[in-house]
N, C-alpha and C positions, 0 to 999 in steps of 0.2 A: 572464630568461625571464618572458614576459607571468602572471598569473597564471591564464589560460585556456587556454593551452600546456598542451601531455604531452609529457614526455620520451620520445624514443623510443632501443631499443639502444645506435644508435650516436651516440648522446650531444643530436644537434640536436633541435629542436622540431617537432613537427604540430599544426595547428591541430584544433582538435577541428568535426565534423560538424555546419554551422550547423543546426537546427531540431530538437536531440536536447535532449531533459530535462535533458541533465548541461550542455549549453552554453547552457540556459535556466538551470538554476541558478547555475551561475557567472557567468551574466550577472546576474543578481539580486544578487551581491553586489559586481563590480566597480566602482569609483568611476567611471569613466568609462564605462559601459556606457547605452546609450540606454534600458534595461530603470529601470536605476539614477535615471536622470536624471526619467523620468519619475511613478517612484513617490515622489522627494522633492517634485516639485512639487504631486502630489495630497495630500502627507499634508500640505504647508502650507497646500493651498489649505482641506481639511478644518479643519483647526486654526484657520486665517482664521476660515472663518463657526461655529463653534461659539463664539468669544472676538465677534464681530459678535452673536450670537445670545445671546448673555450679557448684552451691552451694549447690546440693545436693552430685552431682557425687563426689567433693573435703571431703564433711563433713563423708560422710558414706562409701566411697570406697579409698580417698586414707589417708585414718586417722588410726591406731592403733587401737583405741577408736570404730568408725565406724565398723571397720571388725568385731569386738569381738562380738559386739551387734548383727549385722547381721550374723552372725555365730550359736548364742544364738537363732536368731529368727529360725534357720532352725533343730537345735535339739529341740527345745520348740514344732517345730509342731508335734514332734510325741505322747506328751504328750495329744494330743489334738482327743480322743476317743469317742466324741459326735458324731455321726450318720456315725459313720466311716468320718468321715471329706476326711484324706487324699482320700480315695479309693473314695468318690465322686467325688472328685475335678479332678484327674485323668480325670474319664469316661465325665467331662463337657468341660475339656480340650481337651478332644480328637473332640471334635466337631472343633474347632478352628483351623482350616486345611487349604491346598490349595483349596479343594474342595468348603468348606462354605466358602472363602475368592473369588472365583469367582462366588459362587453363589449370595453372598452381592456387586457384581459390577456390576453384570445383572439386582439388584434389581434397582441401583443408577442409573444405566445407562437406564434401562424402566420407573424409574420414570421421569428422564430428558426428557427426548424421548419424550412421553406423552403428556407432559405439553410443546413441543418444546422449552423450555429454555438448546438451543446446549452450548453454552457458560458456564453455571452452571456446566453442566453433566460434561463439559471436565475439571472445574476446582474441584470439586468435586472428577472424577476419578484420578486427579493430588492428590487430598491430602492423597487419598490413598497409592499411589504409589511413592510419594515425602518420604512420613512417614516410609514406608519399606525399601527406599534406605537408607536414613538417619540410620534410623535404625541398619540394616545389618551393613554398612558400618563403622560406628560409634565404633557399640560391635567388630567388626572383626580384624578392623587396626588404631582406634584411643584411644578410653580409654577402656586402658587396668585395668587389678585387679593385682596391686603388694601386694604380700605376705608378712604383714608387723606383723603378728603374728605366725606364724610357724604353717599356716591350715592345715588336714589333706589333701591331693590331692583331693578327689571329691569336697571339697569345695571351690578349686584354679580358676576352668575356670571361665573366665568373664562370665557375660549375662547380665550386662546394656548398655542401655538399654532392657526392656523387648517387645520380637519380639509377643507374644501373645497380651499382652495389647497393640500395638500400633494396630494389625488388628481391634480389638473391637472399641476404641476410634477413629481412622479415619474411619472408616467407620459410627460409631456414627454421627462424625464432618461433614462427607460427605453429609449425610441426611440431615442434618441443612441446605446445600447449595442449595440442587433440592427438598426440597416440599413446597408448598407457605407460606407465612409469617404467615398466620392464623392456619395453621396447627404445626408448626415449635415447640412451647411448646411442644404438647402430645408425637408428633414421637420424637424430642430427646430427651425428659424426658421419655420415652418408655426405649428405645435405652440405653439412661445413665444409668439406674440403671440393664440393664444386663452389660453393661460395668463395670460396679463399681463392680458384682458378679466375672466378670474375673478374674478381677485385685485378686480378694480377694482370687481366687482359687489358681491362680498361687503361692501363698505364703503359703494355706495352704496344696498343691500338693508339695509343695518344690520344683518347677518347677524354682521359681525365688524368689529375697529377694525381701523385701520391697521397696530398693531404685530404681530396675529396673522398678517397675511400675509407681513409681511416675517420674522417669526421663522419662519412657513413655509417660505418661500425658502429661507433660509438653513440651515434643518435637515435638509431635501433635498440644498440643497449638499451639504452635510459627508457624506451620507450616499453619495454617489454618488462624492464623491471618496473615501472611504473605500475602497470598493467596488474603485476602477481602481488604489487602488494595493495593493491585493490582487492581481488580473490581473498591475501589471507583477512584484509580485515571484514570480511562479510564471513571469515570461517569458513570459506572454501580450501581449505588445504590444509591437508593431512598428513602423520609419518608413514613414512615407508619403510619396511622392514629391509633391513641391510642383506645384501648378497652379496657374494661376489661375483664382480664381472664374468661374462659368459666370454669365449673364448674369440667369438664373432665380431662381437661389441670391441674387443680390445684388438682385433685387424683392424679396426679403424680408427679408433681412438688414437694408438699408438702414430701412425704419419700422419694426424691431426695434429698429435703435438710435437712433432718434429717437426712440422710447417710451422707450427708457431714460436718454436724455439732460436732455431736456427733462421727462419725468414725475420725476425725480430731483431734476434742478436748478428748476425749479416748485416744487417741491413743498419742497426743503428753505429755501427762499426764504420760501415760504406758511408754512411750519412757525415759522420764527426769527420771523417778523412777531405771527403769531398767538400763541405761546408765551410771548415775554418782551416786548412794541413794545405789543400792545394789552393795554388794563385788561381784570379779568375779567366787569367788568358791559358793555361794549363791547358796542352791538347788533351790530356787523360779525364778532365774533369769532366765533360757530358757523358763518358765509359762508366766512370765511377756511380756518378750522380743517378745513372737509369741503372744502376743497378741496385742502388738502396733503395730507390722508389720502388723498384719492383718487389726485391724483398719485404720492404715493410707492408707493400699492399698485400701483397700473401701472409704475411707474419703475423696484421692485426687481425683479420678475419679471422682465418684459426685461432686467435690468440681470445675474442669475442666468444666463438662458438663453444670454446671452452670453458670460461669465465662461468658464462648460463647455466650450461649441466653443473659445473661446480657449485653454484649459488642454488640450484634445484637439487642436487643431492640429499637422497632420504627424503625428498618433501612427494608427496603426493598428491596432483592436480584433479583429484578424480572424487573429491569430498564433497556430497550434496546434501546439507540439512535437512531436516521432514519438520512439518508442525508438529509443535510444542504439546507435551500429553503427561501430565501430571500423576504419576503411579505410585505404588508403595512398595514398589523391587528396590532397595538397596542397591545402587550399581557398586559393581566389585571391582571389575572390570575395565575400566574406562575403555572406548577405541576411537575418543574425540583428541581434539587439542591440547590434553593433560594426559600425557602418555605416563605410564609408571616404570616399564622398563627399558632397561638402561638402554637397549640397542634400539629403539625408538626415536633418542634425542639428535636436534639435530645437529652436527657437527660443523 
């Protein structure tokens, strides 16, 4: 007997009422259950960038090596005189405020609303708000910047995490959670590639180094996959039937992943060159250095916004259980956590 089966009197099995609480729970803890399946993939993926996000903080903030190079990356921006870079990046920065941070949770919060998925909206406004505590708290009273090359003072205060790029990319993440699964490509590959411009200002603004955005990235990950595998173990999440991409969704998709390819692979090219290949009196090395900080701050944000739809591929955020109602219809059917066919599973 499966163990989502009830015995019934006369001795055989009923499947129990696909979308009832009791068969979202026990899809929660089947090994095989699509519920199951996707709440391991989140807690690894979680796990992933937390052990990422450790590994970057130790490599580039408390390393000698690290400091020097991101030091390099913050006098190399000024060498950087294309369309006034710095002085744009300022006035885009300046958008990224309290203001547009509550304007983006009225958006979250009316598209929740809308579409009555309450549960979403509150977990959606959670990874907003999880993201900025983390955040804050984090840069304030846990990892600090020790002075392990004798910096000038403005370049001493911590700021990793970066408090800019975590509003962009949760509130990105956010959106992935409250608009339906059909829609979920265009709005966060929208979404991602202003987030990936953030990222890139704030390093060309000198607002932040390059490791504060990517440990941003990364802290959002983990917070957001934390988050879905919450959902699935309450059996809030569902398959989604396979399409193919709409032609819309792949205009943006496609220089989402070119920003993450090439700003990745740039960048960690720039980085090896700049890091260990030139001396440190090298006039080229602040040229080189701001230009893989730039690249990688563009490279992991897309590289993030991507990661999420691939980990939500096929899953469907939109499953709401009903009380539990004991009948004597044979389900044939399933449309719960035990999908039967094959284009159902999740890949």
């Amino acid at each position: 007997m499966a163990p989502y089966d009830r015995l019934r009197i006369d001795g055989s099995t009923q499947s129990l009422e696909t979308g009832t609480w009791w068969y979202a729970a026990v899809a929660g803890e089947a090994a095989d259950s699509f519920s199951t399946r996707v709440r391991k993939r989140m807690r690894r993926a979680c796990l992933g960038a937390v052990l990422l996000f450790a590994v970057v903080y130790a490599g580039l903030v408390l390393t000698a090596t690290g400091q020097r190079w991101e030091n390099a990356v913050l006098a190399g921006r000024l060498t950087d005189g294309t369309l006034a870079a710095a002085h744009e990046a300022n006035h885009s920065l300046q958008h990224i405020a309290v203001y547009s941070l509550a304007v983006a949770l009225l958006v979250l919060t009316a598209i929740g609303m809308l579409r009555r998925r309450y549960g979403l909206t509150v977990v959606a406004l959670g990874t907003v708000g999880l993201s900025l505590v983390l955040t804050e708290a984090l840069k304030r009273y846990v990892l600090f910047r020790p002075d392990l090359v004798d910096a000038p003072p403005h370049l001493l205060p911590n700021s990793f995490p970066s408090g800019h790029t975590t509003i962009a990319m949760s509130v990105m993440f956010g959106l992935a959670l409250v608009v339906p699964h059909r829609a979920r490509g265009l709005a966060v590959g929208l979404c991602g590639l202003w987030a990936a411009a953030v990222g890139a200002y704030t390093v060309a603004a000198g607002w932040h180094r390059p490791s504060d955005t990517i440990g941003a990235d990364l802290l959002v990950l983990a917070v957001v996959c934390g988050l879905v595998a919450v959902l699935a173990r309450r059996g809030r999440v569902g398959p989604a039937r396979r399409r193919p991409l709409p032609p819309r969704t792949l205009l943006v998709l496609v220089p989402l992943a070119l920003t993450a390819v090439c700003g990745l692979g740039i960048g960690i090219v720039l980085l090896v060159d700049s890091m260990f290949v030139l001396q440190p009196t090298d006039p080229d090395l602040p040229r080189l250095a701001y230009q893989a900080g730039h690249a990688l701050a563009a490279g992991a944000s897309a590289a993030a916004t991507l990661l999420l739809l691939a980990l939500l591929r096929h899953v469907d955020l939109d499953a709401n259980p009903t009380s539990y109602r004991l009948t004597g219809t044979l389900v044939t059917e399933p449309t719960g956590p035990f999908p039967t066919e094959a284009d159902h599973e999740i890949s």
